[in-house]
N, C-alpha and C positions, 0 to 999 in steps of 0.2 A: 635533570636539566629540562625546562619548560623549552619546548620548541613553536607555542604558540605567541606571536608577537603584533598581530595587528586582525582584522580582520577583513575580509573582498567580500565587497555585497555580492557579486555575481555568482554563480552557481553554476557548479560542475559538478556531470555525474549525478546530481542529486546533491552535492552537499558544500555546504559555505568553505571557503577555503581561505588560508590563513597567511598575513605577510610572516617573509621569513628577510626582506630584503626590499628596499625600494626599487622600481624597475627603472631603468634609464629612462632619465627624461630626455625629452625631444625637445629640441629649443624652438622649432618650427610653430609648435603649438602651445607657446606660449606657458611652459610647463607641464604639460597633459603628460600622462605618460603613457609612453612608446609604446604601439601594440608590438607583440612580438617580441620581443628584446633579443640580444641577438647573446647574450649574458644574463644566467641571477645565479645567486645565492643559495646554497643549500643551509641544513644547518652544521653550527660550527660542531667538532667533534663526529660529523656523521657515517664518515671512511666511506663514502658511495664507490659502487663498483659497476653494476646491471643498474638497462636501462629497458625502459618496453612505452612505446606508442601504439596507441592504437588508431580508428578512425577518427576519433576526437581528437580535440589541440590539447590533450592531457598527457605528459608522462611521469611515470611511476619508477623511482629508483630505492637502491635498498642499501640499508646501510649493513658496513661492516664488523661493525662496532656492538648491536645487539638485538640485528635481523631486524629492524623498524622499517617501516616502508612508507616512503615521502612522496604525496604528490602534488606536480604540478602544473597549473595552467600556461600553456604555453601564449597563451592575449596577454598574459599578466605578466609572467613572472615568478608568480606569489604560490604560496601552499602550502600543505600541513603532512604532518604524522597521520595518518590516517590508517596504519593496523601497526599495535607492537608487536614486534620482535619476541622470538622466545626463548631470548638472550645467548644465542648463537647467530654468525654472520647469515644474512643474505646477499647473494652473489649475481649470476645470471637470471634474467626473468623475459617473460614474453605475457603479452597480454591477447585473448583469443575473443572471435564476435561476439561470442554469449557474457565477456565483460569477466571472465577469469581469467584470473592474475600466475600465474606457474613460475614458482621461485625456488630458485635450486638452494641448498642448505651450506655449502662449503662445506667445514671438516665434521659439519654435525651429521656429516654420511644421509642426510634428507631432504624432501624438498616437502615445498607444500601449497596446496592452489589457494587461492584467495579472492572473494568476492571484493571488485576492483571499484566496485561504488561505498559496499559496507564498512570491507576492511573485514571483514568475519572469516577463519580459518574455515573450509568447505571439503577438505580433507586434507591427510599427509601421507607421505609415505615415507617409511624405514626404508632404506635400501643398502646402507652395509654401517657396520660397527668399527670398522679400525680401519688406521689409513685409509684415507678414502678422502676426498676433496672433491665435491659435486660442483659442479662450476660451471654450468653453462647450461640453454634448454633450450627445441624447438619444437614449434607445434607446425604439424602435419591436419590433414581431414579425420584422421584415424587413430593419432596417438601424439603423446608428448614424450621427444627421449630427451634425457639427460647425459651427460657425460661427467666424466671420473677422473680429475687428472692423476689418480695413481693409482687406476684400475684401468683393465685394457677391454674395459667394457662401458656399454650404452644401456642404460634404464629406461624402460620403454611403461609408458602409462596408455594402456589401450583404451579407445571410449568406446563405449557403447553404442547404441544403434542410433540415438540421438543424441550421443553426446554425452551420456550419460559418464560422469567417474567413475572405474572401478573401485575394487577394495583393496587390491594388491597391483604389484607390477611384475615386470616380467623383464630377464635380463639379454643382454644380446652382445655375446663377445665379440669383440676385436679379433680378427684374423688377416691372415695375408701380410700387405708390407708392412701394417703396423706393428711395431716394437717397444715394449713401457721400456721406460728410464726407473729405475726405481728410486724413491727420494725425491724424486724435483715436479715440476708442472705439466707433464703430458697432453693430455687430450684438453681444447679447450673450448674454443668459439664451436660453434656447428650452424649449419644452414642448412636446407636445401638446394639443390643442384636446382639450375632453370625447365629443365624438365619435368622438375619436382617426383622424378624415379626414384632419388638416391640421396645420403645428405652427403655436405661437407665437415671435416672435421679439421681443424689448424691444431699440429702439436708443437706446443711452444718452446720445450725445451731440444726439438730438432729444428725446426722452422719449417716443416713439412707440410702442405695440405693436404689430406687423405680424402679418396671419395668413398662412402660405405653403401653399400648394397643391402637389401631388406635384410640379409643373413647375416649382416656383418663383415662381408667381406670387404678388405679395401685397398685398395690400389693407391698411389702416389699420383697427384694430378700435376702435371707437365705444366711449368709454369716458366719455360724458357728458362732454368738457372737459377731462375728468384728464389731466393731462401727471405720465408717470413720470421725475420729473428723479432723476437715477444711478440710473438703473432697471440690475439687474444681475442675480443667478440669481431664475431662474421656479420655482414650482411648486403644478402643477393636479390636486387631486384631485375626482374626481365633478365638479361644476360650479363649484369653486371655486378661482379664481387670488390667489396668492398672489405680489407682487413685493417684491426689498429693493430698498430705496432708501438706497443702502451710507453714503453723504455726509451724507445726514438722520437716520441710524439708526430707519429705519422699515421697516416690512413693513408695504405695503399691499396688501388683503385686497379682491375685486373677488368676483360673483357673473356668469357667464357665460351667455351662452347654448351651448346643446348643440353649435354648430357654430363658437363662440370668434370669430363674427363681432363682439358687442359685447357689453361689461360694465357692472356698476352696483357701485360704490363702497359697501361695506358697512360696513369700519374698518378701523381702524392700529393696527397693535401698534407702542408704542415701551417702551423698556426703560432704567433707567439703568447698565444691565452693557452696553447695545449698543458698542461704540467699533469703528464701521465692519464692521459687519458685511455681507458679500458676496453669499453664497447661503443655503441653507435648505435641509433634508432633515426628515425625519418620521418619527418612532416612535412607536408608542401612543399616548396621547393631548398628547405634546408635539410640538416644533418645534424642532429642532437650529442653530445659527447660530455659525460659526468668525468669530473678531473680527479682522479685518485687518488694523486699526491705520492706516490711510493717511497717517494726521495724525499721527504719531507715527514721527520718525526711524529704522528699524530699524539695529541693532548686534546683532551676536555675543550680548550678552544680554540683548535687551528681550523681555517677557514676553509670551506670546500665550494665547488660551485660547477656548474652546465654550464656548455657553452656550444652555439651554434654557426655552423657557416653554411657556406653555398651548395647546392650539390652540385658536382663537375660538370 
């Protein structure tokens, strides 16, 4: 299926980028269309799940369907395929200063970093063969871990002195209050703590957030009672956590202590554009959220799409 449909003069990143959807027009100006849209279009067929912003108005999401990776100009709207897939899902991703892209592999047990202007595979890693569902990624100064939702382990990508990729990775069990489910969703979103000591880890099929210590070890973070039922991508700015809750179409909004040992319940954004939305990335003063549709049969052409609101 051609996912290139029109083309944007403007240039991001380095490279022409392509309609996938008209952007709302703004009546104010006469037809013009609307910087920012606050809605577009993915492509149809595309099962988006990870999302990743960086410092540019560009985000990058990944399809579930055969690991292709979509990006977007957030002025526009508009954009293209710009790395395929190597015909297994991509899932959780984060995009880092140096303009790598870190996309976790789902059940193809790998992830793999990718140059976020070329689109050029820049390494992968194997990291397990069976059962296994890599679902999620954060980048640190010193390393990118991954999480397993049916391993009770974190896959750690060490950089080098400048940043440098290794060749291999390195793993980092799960110990303490945590507990696998075997069969179902386990370990998923991850963040860092506001400290930025320790990360976090949401397990979805208890609605638990864990906080993990460099060794792995992890404690349950006190969140007043709140259980994050389909708790799924994390994301902590300054002191504040933000979880979706993909099944409920909620983002709920927690206020942390500085070391992400416990939170307190601040509000929930719910939306009527939400329909399963996954994870969550941030620009300006809004909140990016790709709709995955879970409850909705996927086929060749059902429609999928971003959708942005306010930040609290």
């Amino acid at each position: 299926m051609s996912r290139t449909l029109g083309v944007l003069a403007a240039v991001v990143v380095g490279v022409s980028l392509v309609t996938v959807a008209p952007a709302t027009a703004d009546p104010t100006q006469s037809g013009r269309v609307q910087p920012f849209p606050d809605e577009f279009a993915l492509p149809d067929g595309f099962l988006p799940e990870g999302i990743a912003i960086g410092g540019a108005p560009v985000a990058y999401f990944g399809s579930r369907a055969d690991g292709d990776l979509f990006r977007v100009d957030l002025r526009s709207g508009r954009g293209e395929v710009f790395s395929q897939g190597p015909g297994t899902a991509s899932v959780g991703m984060k995009v880092d200063r140096r303009g790598r892209l870190f996309v976790a592999g789902s059940g193809g047990g790998d992830a793999r970093v990718v140059d976020a202007e070329t689109g050029e595979v820049l390494k992968s890693y194997a990291f397990a063969a069976s059962d296994t569902f890599v679902n999620d990624v954060v980048i640190t100064e010193h390393a990118a871990y991954f999480t397993d939702s049916r391993k009770p382990v974190l896959y750690k990508v060490a950089f080098g002195r400048h940043g440098e990729l290794p060749a291999t990775h390195t793993e980092v069990p799960l110990t303490g209050d945590f507990r696998l489910t075997p069969g179902v969703i386990n370990a998923n979103g991850i963040a860092r703590t506001p400290d930025r000591e320790a990360l976090l880890v949401v397990q979805s099929n208890t609605g638990l957030l864990h906080r993990v210590g460099p060794d792995g070890a992890t404690t349950v973070v006190d969140l007043g009672g709140y259980v994050l039922t389909s708790g799924d991508g994390l994301l902590v700015e300054g002191r504040t956590l933000l979880v979706v809750q993909n099944r409920l179409n909620t983002v709920s909004v927690f206020t942390l202590d500085k070391a992400g040992t416990s939170g307190k319940l601040v509000t929930k954004i719910t939306d009527p554009r939400f329909d399963t939305p996954t994870t969550v990335a941030s620009f300006g003063h809004r909140l990016y959220l790709p709709n995955a549709r879970f409850t909705t049969a996927p086929t060749p052409t059902t429609s999928y799409s971003a959708v942005a609101v306010s930040r609290p």
